[in-house]
GUTIVO-122938 format. One line per field, with one value per residue (C-alpha): z, x, y. Coordinates in nm, 2 decimals, always signed. Layout:
<rs>
pz [Z, ...] $
px [X, ...] $
py [Y, ...] $
</rs>
This chain:
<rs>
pz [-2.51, -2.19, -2.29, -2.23, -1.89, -1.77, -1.87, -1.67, -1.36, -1.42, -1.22, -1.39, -1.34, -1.08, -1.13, -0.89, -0.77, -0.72, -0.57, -0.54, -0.39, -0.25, -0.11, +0.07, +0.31, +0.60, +0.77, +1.03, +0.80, +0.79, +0.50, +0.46, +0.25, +0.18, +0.04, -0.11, -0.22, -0.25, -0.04, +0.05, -0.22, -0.48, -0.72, -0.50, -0.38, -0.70, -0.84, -0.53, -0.58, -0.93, -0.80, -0.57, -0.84, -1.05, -0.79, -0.78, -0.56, -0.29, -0.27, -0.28, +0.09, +0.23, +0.13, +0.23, +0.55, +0.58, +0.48, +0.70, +1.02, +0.95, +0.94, +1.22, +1.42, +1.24, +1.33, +0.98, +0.86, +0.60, +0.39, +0.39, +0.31, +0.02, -0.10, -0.06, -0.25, -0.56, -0.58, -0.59, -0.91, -1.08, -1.00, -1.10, -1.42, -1.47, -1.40, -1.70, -1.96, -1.92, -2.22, -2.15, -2.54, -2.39, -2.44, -2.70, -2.92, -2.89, -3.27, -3.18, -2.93, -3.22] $
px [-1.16, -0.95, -0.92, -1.30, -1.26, -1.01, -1.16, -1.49, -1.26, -1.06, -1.11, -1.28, -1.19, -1.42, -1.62, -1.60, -1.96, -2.02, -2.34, -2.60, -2.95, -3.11, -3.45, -3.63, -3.86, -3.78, -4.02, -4.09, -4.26, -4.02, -3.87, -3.49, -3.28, -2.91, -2.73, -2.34, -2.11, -1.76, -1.72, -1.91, -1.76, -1.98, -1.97, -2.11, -2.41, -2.49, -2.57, -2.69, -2.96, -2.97, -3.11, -3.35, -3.47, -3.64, -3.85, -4.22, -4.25, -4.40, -4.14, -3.89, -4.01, -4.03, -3.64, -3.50, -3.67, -3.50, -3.20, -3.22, -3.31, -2.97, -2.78, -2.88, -2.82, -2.46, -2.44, -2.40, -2.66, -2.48, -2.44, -2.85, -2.83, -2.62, -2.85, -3.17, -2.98, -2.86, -3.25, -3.37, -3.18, -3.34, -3.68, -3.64, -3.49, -3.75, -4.11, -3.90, -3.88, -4.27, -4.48, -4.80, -4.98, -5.31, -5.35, -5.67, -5.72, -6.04, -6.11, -6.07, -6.36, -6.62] $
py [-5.57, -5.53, -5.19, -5.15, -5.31, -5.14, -4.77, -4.88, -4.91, -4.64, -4.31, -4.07, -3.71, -3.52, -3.15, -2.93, -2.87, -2.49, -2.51, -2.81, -2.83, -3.17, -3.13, -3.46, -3.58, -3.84, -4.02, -3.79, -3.62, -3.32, -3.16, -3.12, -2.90, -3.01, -2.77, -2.77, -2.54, -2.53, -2.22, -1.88, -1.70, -1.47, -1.73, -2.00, -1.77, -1.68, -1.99, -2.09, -1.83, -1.95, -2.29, -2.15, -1.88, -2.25, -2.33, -2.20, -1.92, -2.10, -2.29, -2.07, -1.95, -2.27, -2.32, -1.99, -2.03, -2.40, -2.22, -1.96, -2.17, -2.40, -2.08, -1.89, -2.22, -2.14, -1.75, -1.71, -1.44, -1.24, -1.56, -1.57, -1.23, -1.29, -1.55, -1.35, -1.06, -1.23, -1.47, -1.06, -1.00, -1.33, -1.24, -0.87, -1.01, -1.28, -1.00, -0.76, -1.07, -1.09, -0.99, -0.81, -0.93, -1.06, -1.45, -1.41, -1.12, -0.93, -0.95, -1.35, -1.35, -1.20] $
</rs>
């Protein structure tokens, strides 16, 4: 039993985050992006770009330009870049994995 207890208080190892999103409102009414990575590295922007890339596509603008607002106030452009470079591969690789077979057959309809 005191081997239960004293695993619930024991420090459990951390994951390093790569990349991590958080999206909220305050009540000002204004939206906030918080994002974290570990560093600027290739890794870190690509799944960065991975997160944005699950969002609809309306979203997606309204977070890169959040993104890009925080960064500029940064002087830090070619990390936006980056991002905006590797969200173009997922898209481009998302529109190919799209079947054209229409959603009801015509010999259906008669």
């Amino acid at each position: 039993m005191f081997k239960r207890i004293r695993n619930a208080f024991k420090k459990k190892k951390e994951e390093k985050v790569v990349c991590g999103i958080t999206i909220y409102n305050q009540e000002d009414g204004e939206t906030y992006v918080d994002v974290r990575m570990s560093d600027h590295s290739d890794k870190s922007l690509h799944s960065c770009a991975n997160i944005i890339s699950m969002f609809n596509p309306s979203s997606v603008i309204q977070i890169l330009s959040i993104i890009k607002m925080q960064l500029d106030k940064t002087d830090d452009k070619e990390t936006y870049y980056k991002i905006v470079e590797n969200l173009s591969e997922f898209i481009v690789e998302s529109d190919t994995e799209i079947e054209e077979d229409p959603c009801i057959n015509p010999s259906d309809v008669l």
